[in-house]
PDB file with one MODEL, atoms N, CA, C and O in Angstrom:
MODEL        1
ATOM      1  N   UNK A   1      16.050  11.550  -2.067  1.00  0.00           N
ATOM      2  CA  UNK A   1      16.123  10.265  -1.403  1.00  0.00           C
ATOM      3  C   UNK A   1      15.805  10.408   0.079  1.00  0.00           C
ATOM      4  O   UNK A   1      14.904   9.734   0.578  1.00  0.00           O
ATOM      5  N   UNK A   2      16.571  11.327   0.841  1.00  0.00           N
ATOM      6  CA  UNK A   2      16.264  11.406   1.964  1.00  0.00           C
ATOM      7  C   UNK A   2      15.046  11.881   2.520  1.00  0.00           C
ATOM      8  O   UNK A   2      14.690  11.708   3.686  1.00  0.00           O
ATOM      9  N   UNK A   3      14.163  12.742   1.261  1.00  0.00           N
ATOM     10  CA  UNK A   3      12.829  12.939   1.288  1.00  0.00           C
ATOM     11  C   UNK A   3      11.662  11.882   1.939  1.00  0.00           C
ATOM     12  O   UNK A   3      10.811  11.808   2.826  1.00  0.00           O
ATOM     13  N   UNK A   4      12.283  11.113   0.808  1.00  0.00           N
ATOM     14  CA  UNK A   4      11.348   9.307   0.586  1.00  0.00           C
ATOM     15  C   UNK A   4      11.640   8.615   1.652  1.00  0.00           C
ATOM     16  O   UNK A   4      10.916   7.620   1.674  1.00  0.00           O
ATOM     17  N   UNK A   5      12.558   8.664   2.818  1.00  0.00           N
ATOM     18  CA  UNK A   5      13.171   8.239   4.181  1.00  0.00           C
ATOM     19  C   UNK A   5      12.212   8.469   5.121  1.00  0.00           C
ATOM     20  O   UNK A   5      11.641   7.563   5.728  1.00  0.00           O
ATOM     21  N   UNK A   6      11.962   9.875   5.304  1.00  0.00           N
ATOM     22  CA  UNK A   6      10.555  10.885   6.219  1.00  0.00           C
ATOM     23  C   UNK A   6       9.437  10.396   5.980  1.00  0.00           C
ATOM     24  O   UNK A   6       8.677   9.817   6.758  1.00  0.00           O
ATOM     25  N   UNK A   7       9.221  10.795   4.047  1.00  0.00           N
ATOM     26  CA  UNK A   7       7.463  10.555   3.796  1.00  0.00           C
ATOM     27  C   UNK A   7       7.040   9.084   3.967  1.00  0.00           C
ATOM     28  O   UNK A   7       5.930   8.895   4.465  1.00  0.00           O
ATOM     29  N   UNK A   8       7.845   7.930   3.589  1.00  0.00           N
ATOM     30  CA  UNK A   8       6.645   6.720   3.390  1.00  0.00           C
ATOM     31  C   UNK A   8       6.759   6.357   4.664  1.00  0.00           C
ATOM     32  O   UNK A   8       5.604   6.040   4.951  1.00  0.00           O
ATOM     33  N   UNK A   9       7.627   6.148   5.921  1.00  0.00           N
ATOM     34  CA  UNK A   9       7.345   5.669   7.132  1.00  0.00           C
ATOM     35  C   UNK A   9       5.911   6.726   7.756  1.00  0.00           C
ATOM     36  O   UNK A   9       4.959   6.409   8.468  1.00  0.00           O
ATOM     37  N   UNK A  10       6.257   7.951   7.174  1.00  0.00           N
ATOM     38  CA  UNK A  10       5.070   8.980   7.833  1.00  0.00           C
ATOM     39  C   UNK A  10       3.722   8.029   7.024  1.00  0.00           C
ATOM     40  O   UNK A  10       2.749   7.671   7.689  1.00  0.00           O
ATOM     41  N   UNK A  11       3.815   7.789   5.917  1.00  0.00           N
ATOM     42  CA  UNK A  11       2.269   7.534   5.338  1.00  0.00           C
ATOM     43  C   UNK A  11       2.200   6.290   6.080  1.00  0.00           C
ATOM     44  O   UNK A  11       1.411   6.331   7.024  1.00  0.00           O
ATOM     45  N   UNK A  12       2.808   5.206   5.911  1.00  0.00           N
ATOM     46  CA  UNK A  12       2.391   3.938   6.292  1.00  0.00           C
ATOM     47  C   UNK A  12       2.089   4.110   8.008  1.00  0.00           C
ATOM     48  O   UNK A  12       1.270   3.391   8.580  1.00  0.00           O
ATOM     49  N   UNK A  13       2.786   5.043   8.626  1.00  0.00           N
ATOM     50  CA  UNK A  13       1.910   4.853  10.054  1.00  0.00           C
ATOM     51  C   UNK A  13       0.909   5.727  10.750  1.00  0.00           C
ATOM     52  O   UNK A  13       0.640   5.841  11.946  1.00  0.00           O
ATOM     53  N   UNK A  14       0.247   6.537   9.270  1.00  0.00           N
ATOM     54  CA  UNK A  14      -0.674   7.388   9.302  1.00  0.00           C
ATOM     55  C   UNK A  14      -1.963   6.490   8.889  1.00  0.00           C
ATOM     56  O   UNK A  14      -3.024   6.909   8.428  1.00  0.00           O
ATOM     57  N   UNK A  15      -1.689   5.480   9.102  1.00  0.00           N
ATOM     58  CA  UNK A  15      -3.104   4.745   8.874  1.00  0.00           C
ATOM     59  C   UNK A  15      -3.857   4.219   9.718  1.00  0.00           C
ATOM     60  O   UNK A  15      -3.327   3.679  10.689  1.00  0.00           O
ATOM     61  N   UNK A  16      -5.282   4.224   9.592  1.00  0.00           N
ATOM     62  CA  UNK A  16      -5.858   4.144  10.694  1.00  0.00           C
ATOM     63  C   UNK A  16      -5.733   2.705  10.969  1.00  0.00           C
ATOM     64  O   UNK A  16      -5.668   1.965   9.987  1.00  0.00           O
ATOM     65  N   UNK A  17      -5.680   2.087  12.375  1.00  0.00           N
ATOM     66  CA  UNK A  17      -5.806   0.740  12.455  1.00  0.00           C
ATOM     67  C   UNK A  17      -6.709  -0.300  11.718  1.00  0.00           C
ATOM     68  O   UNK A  17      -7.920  -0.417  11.908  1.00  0.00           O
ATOM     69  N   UNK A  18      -5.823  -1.173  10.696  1.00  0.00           N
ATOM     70  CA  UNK A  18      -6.485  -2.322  10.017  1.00  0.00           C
ATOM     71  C   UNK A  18      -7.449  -2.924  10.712  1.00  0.00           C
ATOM     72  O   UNK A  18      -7.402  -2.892  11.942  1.00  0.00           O
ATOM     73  N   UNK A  19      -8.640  -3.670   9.943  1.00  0.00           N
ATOM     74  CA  UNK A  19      -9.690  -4.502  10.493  1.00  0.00           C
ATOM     75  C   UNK A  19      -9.137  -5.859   9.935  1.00  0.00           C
ATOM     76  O   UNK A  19      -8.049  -5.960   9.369  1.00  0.00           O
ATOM     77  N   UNK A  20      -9.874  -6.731  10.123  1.00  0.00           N
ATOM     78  CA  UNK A  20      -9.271  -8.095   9.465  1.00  0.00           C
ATOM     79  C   UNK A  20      -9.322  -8.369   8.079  1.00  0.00           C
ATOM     80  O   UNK A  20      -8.529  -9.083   7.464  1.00  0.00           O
ATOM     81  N   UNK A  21     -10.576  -7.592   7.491  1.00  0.00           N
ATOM     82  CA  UNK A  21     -10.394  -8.109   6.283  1.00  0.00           C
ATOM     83  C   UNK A  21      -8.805  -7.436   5.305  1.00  0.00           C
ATOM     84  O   UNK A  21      -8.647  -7.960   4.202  1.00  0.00           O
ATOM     85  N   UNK A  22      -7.943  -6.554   5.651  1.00  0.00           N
ATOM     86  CA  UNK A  22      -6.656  -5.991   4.973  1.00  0.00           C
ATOM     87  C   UNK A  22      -5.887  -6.213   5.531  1.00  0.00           C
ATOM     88  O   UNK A  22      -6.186  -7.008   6.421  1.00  0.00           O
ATOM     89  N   UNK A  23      -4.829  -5.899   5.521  1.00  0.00           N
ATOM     90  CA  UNK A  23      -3.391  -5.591   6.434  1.00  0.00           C
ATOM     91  C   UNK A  23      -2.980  -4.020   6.002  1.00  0.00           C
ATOM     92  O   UNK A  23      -3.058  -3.380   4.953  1.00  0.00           O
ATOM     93  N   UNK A  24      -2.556  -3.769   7.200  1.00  0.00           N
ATOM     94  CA  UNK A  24      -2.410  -2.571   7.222  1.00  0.00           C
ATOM     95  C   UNK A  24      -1.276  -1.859   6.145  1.00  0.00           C
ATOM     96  O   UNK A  24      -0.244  -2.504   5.957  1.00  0.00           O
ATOM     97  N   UNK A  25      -1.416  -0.725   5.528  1.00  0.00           N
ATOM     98  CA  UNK A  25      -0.518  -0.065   4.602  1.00  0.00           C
ATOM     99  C   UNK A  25       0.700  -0.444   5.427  1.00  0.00           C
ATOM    100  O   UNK A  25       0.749  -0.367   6.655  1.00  0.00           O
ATOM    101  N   UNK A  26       1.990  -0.992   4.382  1.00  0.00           N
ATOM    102  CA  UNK A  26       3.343  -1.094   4.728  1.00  0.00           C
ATOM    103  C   UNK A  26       4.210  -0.286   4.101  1.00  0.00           C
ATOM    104  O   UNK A  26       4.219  -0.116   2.882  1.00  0.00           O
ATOM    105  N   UNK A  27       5.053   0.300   4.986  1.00  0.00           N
ATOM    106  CA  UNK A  27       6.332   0.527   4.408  1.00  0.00           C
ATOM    107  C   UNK A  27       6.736   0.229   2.799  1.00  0.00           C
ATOM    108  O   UNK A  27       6.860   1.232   2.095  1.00  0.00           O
ATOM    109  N   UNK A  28       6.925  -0.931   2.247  1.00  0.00           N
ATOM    110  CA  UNK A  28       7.025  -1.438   1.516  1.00  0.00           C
ATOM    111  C   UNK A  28       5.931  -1.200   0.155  1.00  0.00           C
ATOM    112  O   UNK A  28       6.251  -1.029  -1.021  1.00  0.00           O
ATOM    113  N   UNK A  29       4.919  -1.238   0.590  1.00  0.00           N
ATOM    114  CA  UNK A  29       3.854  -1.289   0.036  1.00  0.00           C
ATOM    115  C   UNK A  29       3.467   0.655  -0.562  1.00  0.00           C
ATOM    116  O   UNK A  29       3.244   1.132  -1.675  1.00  0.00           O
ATOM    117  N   UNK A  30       3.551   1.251   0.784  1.00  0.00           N
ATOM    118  CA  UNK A  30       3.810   2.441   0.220  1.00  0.00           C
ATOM    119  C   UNK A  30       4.920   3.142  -0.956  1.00  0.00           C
ATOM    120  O   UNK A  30       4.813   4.183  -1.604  1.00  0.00           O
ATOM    121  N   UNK A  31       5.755   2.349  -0.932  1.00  0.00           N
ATOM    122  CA  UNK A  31       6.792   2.621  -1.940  1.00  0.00           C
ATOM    123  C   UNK A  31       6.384   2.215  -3.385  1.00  0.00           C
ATOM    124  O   UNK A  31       6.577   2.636  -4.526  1.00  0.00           O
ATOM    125  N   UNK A  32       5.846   1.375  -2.889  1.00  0.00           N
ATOM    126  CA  UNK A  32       5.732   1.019  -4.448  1.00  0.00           C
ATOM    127  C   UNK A  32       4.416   1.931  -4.979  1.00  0.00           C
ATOM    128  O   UNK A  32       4.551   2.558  -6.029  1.00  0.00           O
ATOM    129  N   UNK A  33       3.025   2.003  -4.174  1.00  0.00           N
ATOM    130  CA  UNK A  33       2.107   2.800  -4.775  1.00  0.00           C
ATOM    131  C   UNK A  33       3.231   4.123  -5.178  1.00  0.00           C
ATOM    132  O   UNK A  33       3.394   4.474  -6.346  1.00  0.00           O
ATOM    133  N   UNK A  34       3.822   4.652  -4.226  1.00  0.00           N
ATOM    134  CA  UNK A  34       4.432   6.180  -4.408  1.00  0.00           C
ATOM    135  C   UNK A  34       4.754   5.849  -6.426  1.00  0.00           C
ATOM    136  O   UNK A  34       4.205   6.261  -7.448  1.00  0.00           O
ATOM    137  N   UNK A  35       6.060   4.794  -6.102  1.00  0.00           N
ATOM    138  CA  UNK A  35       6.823   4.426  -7.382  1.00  0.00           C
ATOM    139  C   UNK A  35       5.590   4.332  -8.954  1.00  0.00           C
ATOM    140  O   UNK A  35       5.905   4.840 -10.030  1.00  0.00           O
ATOM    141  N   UNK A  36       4.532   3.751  -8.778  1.00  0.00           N
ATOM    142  CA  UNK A  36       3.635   3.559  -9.457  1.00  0.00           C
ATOM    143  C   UNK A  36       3.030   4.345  -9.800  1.00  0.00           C
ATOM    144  O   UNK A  36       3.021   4.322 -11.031  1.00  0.00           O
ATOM    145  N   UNK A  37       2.157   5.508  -9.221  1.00  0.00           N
ATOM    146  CA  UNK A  37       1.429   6.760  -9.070  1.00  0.00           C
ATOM    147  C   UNK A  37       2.631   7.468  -9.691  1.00  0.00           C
ATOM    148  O   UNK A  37       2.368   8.246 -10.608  1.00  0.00           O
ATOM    149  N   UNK A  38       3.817   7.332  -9.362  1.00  0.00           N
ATOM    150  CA  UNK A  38       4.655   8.609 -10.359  1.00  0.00           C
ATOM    151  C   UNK A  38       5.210   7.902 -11.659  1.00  0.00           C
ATOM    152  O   UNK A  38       5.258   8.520 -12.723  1.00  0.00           O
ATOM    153  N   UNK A  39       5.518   6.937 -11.574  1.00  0.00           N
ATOM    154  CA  UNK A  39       6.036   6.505 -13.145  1.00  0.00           C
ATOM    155  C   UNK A  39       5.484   5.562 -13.770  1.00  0.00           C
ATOM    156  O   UNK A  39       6.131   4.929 -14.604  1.00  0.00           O
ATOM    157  N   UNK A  40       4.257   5.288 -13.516  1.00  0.00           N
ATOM    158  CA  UNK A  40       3.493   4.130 -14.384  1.00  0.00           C
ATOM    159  C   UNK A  40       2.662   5.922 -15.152  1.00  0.00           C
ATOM    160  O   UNK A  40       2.627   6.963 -14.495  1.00  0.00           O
ATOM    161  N   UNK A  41       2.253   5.813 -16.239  1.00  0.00           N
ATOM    162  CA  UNK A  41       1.348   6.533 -17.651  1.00  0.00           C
ATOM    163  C   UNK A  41       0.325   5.959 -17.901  1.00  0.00           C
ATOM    164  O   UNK A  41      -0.709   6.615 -18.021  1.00  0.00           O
ATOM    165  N   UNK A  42       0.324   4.435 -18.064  1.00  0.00           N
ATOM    166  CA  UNK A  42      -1.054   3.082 -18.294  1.00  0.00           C
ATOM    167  C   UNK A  42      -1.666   3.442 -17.630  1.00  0.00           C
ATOM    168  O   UNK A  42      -2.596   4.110 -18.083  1.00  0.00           O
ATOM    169  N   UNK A  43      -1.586   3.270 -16.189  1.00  0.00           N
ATOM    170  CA  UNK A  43      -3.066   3.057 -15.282  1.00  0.00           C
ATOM    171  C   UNK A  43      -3.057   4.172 -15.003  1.00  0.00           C
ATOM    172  O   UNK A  43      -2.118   4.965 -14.936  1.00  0.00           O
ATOM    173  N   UNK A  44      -4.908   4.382 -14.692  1.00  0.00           N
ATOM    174  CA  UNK A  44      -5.278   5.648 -13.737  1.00  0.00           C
ATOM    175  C   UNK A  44      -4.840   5.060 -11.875  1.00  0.00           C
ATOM    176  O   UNK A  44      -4.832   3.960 -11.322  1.00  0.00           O
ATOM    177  N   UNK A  45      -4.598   6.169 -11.525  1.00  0.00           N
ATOM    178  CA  UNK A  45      -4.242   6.113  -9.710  1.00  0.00           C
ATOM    179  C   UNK A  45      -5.075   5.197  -9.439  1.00  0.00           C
ATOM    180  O   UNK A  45      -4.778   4.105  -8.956  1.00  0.00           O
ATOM    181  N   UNK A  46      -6.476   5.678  -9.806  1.00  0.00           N
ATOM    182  CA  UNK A  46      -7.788   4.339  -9.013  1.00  0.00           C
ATOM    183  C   UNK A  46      -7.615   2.934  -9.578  1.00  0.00           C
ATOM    184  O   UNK A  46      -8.117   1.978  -8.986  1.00  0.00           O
ATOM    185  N   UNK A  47      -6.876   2.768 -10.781  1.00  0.00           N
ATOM    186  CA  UNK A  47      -6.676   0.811 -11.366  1.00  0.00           C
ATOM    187  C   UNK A  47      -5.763   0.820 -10.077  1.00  0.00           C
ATOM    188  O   UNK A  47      -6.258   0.175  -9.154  1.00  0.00           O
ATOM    189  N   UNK A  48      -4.356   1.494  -9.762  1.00  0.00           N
ATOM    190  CA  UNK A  48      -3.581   1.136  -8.929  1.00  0.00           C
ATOM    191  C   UNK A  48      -3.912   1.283  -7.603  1.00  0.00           C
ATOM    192  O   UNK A  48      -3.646   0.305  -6.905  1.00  0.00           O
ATOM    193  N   UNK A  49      -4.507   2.399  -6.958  1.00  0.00           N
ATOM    194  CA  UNK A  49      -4.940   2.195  -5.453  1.00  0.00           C
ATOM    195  C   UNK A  49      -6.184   0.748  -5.087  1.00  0.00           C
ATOM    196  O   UNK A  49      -6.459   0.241  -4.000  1.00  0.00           O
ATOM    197  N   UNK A  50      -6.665   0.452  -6.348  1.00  0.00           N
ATOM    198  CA  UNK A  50      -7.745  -0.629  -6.319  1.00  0.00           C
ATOM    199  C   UNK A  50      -6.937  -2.224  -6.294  1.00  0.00           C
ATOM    200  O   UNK A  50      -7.148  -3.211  -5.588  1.00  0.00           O
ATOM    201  N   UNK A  51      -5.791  -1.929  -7.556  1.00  0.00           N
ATOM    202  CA  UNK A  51      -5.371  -3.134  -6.868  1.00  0.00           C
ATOM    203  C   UNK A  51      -4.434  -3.358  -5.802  1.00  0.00           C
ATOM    204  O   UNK A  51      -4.031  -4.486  -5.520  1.00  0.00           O
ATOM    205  N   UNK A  52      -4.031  -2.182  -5.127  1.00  0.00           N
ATOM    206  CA  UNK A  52      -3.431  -2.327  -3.644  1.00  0.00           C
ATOM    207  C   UNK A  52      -4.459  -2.936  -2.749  1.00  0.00           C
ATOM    208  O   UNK A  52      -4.267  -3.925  -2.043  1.00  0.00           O
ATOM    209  N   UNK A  53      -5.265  -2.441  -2.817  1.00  0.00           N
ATOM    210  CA  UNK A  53      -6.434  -2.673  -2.269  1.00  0.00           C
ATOM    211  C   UNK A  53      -6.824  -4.180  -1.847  1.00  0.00           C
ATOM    212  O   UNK A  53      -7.028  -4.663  -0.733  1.00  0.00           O
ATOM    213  N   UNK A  54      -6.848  -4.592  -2.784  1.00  0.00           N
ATOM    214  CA  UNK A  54      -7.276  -6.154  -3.306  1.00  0.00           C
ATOM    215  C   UNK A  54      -5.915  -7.275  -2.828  1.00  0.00           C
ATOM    216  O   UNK A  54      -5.977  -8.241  -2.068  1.00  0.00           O
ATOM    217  N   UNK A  55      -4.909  -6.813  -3.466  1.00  0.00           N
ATOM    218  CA  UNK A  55      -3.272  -7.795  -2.589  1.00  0.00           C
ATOM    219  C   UNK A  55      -3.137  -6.952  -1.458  1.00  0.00           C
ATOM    220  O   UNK A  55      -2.333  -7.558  -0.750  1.00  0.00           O
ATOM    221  N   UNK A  56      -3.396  -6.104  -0.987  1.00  0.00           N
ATOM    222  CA  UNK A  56      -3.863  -6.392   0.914  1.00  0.00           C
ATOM    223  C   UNK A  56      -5.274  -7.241   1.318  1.00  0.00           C
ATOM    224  O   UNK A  56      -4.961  -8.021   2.217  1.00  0.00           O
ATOM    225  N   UNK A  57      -6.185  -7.327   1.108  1.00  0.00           N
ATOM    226  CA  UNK A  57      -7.361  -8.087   1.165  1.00  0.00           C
ATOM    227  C   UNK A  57      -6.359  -9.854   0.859  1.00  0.00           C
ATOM    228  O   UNK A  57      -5.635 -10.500   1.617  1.00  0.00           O
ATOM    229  N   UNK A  58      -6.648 -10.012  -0.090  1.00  0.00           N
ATOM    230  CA  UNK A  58      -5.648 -11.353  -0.530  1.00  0.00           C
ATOM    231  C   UNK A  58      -4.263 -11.525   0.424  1.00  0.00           C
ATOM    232  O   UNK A  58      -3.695 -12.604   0.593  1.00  0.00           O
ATOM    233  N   UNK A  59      -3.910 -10.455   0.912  1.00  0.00           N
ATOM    234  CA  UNK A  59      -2.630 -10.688   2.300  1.00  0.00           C
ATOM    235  C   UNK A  59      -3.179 -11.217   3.134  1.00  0.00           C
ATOM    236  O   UNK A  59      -2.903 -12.363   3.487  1.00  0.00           O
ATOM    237  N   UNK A  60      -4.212 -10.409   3.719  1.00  0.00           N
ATOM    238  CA  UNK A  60      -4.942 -10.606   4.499  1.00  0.00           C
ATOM    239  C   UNK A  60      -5.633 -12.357   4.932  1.00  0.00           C
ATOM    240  O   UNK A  60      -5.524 -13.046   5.946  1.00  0.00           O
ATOM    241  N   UNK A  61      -6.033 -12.479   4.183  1.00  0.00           N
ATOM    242  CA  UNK A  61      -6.999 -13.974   3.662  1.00  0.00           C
ATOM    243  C   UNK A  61      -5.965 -14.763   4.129  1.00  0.00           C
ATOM    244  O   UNK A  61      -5.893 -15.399   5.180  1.00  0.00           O
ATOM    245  N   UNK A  62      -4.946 -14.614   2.962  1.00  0.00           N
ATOM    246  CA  UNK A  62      -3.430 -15.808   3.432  1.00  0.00           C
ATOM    247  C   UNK A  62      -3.294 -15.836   4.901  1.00  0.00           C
ATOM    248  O   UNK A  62      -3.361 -16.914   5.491  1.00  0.00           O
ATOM    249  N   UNK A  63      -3.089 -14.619   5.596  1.00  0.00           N
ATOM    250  CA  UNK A  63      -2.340 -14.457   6.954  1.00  0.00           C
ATOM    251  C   UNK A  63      -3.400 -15.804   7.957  1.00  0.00           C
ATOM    252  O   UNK A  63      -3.008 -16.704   8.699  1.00  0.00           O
ATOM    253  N   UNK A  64      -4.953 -15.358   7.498  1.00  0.00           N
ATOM    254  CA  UNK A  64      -5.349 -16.058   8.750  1.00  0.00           C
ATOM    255  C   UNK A  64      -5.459 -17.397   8.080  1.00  0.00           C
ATOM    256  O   UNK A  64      -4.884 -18.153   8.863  1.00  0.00           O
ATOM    257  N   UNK A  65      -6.007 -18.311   6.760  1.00  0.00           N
ATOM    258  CA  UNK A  65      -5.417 -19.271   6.608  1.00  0.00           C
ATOM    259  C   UNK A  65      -4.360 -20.006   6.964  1.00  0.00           C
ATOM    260  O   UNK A  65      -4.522 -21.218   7.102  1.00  0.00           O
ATOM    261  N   UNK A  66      -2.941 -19.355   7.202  1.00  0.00           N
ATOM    262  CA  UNK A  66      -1.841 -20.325   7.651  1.00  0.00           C
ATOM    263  C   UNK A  66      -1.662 -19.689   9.003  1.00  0.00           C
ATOM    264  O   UNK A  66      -0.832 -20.140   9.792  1.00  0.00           O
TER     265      UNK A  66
ENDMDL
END
């Protein structure tokens, strides 16, 4: 647990600065790829890093709409 405390704040602010079309990797967001990549069996990593991908893009879109 206290592992997962260190690593996902380290990944999420190891990213290079967002452009407009994404929002930048979150906290949040990293947890769950982590959670997914280790206990989802169904998808390959690339279905799941692709659709991170895509609901940041779609974050994105929303943010400057409203």
């Amino acid at each position: 647990m206290y592992t997962a405390r260190v690593i996902l704040p380290a990944i999420a602010a190891a990213q290079p600065s967002s452009n407009d079309d994404r929002i930048a990797l979150t906290l949040r967001e990293a947890r769950r790829l982590v959670a997914a990549i280790i206990l989802t069996t169904t998808r390959t990593i690339t279905d799941i890093l692709r659709w991170s991908d895509w609901r940041r893009r779609h974050q994105a879109t929303a943010r400057h709409c409203h």
